[in-house]
C-alpha positions as CSV (number, residue, x, y, z in Angstrom):
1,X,-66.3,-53.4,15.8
2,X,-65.3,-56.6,16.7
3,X,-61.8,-58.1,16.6
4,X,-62.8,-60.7,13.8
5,X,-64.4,-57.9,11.7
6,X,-60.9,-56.2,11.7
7,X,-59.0,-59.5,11.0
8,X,-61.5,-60.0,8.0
9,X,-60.7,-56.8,6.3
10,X,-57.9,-56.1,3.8
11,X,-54.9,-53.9,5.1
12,X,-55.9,-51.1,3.2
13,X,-59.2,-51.5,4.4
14,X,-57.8,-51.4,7.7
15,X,-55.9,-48.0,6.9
16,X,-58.9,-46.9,5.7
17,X,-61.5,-47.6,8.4
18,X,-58.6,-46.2,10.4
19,X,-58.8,-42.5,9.0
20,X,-62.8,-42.5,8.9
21,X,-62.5,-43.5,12.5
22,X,-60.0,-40.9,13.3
23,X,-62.4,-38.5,11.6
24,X,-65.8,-39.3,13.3
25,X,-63.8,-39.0,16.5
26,X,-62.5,-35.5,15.9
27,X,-65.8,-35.1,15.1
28,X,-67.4,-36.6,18.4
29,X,-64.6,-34.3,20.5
30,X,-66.5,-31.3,18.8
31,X,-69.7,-32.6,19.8
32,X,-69.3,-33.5,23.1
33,X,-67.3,-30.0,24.0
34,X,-70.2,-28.6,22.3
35,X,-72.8,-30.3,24.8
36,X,-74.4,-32.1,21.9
37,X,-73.3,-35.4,22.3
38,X,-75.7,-37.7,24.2
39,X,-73.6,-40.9,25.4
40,X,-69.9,-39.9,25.8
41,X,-68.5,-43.5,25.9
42,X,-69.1,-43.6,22.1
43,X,-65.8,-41.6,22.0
44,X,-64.1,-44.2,24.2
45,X,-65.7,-47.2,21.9
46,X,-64.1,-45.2,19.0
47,X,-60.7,-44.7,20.6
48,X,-61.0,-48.5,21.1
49,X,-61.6,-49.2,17.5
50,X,-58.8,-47.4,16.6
51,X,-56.1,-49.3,18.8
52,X,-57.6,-52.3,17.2
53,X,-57.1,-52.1,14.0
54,X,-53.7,-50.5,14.7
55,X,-53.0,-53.5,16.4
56,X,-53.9,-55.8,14.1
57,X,-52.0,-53.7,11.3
58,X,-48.8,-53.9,13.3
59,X,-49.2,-57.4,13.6
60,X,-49.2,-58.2,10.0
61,X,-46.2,-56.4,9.8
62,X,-48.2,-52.8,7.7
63,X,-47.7,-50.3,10.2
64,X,-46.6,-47.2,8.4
């Protein structure tokens, strides 16, 4: 997800895309502990993700 994309989206879109992210990575952790995850720098792209939109939350000023 690019930085534009997250600028675009409401903040409670934001906190929203937030927990579904934080979700499919729990859920990639499993996976790849499991030895069922093909390409392990999906988790890092999803870790990414994550710091962006927190970053762009705590810009506008929403970061509870």
């Amino acid at each position: 997800m690019k930085i534009k994309e997250i600028r675009e989206l409401s903040i409670d879109e934001m906190r929203q895309k937030s927990k579904d992210l934080k979700e499919e990575l729990f859920k990639l952790r499993i996976r790849y502990t499991s030895g069922q995850l093909e390409t392990p720098s999906v988790i890092g792209s999803t870790r990414k993700d994550i710091a962006r939109l927190k970053t762009v939350l705590r810009e506008k000023g929403e970061d509870r």
